[in-house]
C-alpha positions as CSV (number, residue, x, y, z in Angstrom):
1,X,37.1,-27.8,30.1
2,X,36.3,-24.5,28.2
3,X,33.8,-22.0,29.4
4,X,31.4,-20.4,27.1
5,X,31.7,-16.6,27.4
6,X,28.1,-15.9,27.4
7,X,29.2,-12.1,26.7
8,X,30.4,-13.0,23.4
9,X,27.6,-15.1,22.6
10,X,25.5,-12.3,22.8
11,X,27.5,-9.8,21.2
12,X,27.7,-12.1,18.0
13,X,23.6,-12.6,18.2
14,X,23.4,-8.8,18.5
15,X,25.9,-8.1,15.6
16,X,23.7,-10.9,13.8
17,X,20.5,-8.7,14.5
18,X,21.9,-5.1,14.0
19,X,23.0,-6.5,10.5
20,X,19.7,-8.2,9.3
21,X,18.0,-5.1,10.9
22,X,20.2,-2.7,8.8
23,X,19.4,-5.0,5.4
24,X,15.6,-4.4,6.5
25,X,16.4,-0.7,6.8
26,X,17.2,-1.0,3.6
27,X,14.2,-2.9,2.0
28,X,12.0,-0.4,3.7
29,X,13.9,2.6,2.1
30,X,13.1,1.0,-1.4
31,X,9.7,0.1,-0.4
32,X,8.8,3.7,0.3
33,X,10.3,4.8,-2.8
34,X,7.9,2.4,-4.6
35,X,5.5,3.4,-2.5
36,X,6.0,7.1,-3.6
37,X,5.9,6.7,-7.0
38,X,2.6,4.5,-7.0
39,X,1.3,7.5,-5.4
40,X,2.7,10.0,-7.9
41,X,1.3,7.2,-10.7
42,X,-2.2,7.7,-9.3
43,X,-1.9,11.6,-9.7
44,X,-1.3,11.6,-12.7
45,X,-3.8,8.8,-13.1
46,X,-6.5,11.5,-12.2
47,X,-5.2,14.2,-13.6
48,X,-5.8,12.2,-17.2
49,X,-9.2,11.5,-16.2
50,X,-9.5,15.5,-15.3
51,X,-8.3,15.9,-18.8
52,X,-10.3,13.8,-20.3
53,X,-13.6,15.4,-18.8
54,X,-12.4,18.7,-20.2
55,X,-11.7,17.4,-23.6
56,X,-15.4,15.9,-23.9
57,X,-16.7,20.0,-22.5
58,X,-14.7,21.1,-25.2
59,X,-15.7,18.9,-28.0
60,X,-19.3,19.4,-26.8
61,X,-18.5,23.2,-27.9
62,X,-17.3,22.7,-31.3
63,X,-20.1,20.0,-32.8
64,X,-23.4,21.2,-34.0
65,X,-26.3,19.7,-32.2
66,X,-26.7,17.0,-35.3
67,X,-23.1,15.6,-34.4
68,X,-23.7,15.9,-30.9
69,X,-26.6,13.4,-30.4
70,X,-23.8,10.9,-32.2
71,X,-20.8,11.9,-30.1
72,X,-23.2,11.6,-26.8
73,X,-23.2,7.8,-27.5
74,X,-19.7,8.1,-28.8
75,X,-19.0,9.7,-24.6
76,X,-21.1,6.6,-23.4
77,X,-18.4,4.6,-23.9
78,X,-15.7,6.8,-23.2
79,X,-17.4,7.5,-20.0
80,X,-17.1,3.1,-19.2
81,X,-13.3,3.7,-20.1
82,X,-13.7,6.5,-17.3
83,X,-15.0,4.1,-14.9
84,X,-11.9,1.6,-16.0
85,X,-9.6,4.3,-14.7
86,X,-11.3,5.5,-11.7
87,X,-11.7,1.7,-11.0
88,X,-7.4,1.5,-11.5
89,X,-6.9,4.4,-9.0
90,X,-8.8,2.8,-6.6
91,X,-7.1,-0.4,-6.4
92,X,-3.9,1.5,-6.8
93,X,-4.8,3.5,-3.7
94,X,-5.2,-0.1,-2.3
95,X,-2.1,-1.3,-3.4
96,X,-0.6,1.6,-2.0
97,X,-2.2,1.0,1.4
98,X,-1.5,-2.7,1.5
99,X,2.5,-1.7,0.5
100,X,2.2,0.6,3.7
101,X,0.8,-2.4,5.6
102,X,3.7,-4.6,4.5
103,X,5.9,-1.8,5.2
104,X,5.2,-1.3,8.7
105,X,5.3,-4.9,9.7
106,X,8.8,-5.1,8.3
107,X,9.4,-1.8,10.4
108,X,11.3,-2.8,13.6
109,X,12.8,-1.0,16.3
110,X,15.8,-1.6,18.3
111,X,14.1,-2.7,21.4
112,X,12.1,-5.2,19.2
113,X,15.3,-6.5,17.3
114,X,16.9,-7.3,20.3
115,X,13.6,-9.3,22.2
116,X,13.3,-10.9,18.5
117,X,9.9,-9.6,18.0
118,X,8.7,-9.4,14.5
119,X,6.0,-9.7,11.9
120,X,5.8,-13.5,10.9
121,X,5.8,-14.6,7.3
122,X,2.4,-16.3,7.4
123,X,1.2,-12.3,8.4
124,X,3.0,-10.9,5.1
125,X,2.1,-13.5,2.8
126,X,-1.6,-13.0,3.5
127,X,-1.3,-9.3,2.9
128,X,-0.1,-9.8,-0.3
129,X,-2.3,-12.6,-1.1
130,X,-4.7,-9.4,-0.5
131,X,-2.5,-7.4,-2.9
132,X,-2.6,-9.8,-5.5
133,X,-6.4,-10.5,-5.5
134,X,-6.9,-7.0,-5.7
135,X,-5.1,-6.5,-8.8
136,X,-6.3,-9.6,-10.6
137,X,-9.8,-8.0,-9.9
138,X,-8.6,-4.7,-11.8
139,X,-7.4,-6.9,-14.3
140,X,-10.8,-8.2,-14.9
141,X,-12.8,-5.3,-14.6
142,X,-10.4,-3.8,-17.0
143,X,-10.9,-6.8,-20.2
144,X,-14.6,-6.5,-19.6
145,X,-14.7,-2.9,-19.9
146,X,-12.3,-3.1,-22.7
147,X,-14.7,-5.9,-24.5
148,X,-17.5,-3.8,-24.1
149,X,-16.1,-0.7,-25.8
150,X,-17.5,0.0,-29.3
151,X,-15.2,0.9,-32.5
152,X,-16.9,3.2,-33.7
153,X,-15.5,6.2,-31.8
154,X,-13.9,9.2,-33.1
155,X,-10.4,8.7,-34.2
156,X,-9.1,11.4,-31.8
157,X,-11.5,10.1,-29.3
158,X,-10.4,6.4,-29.7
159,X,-6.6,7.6,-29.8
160,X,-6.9,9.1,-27.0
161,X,-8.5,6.5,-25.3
162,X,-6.1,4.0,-26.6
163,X,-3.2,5.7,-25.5
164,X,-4.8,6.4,-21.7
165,X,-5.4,2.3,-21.5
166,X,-2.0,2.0,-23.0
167,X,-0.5,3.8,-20.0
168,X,-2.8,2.0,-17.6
169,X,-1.3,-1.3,-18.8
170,X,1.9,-0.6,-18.6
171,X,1.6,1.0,-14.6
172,X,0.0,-2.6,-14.3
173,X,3.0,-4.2,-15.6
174,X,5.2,-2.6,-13.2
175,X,3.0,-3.1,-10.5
176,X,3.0,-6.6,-11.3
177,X,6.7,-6.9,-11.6
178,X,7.0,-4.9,-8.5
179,X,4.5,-7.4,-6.5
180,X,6.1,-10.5,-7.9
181,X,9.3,-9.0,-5.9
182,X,7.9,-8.4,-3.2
183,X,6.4,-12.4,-3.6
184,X,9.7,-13.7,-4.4
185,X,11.7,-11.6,-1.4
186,X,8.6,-12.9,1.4
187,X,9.4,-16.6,-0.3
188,X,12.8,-16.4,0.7
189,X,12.5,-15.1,3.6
């Protein structure tokens, strides 16, 4: 009859767990690099919209009061476009907080590798069900707004504009790319 040596059992279930804990290490590093450029995307987010408030002062300065009464309803609508982007940062900042959420559940220490104590998937796919809901909601807001907005803006005004919801859809697009990730590495595991 052979004996089982229960010590190396438990040596090859705690090389087994140092290994996936390592791999998880690793996740986490990229997740907080995400993480930090969401947050540098949503200071530069408000640093256009800090722009943007300064370039409606200083065309206020150079129109005469005739072709200020038409650019006030002309910065109507740029001020919904404003919305549309404070709207964006604010789910970002949620995005960013539900990343940190999904990033701490993954976070394990040695103690908790070892007893096999961990966040369950159930927990992480309902975070980012959270995550996901919250940027179809942006996406929404963001074709209403954008179907509200009038063409008859200034050409600088509405290039501007333009360009600013331009960028706003393409941090989307990565967000969603980054998200569908995320969704396909909690699928697998």
């Amino acid at each position: 009859m052979f004996k089982k040596n229960p010590e190396k059992d438990l040596a090859k279930e705690l090389s087994g767990l140092k290994k996936r804990a390592d791999k998880q290490e690793k996740e986490l590093e990229r997740l907080e690099r995400l993480e930090k450029s969401l947050a540098q995307q949503e200071v530069v987010l408000a640093k256009k919209i800090a722009d943007m408030n300064k370039f409606e002062e200083d065309l206020k300065e150079l129109v005469s009061k005739h072709e200020l009464e038409e650019l006030r309803k002309d910065l109507k609508k740029s001020e919904k476009h404003e919305e549309v982007l404070a709207e964006n940062a604010r789910f970002m900042t949620q995005l960013v907080n539900e990343l940190g959420k999904i990033k701490e559940s993954h976070r394990m220490t040695r103690s908790q590798v070892m007893a096999k104590e961990h966040v369950s998937k159930k927990e992480c796919e309902d975070r980012f069900v959270g995550v996901k809901e919250s940027l179809e909601d942006l996406e929404r807001i963001r074709k209403t707004h954008r179907k509200k907005a009038g063409h008859n803006d200034l050409k600088t005004l509405r290039k501007e504009l333009h360009d600013k919801l331009a960028q706003v859809e393409h941090q989307n697009k990565v967000l969603m790319r980054y998200l569908k990730r995320v969704d396909e590495m909690l699928q697998k595991k």
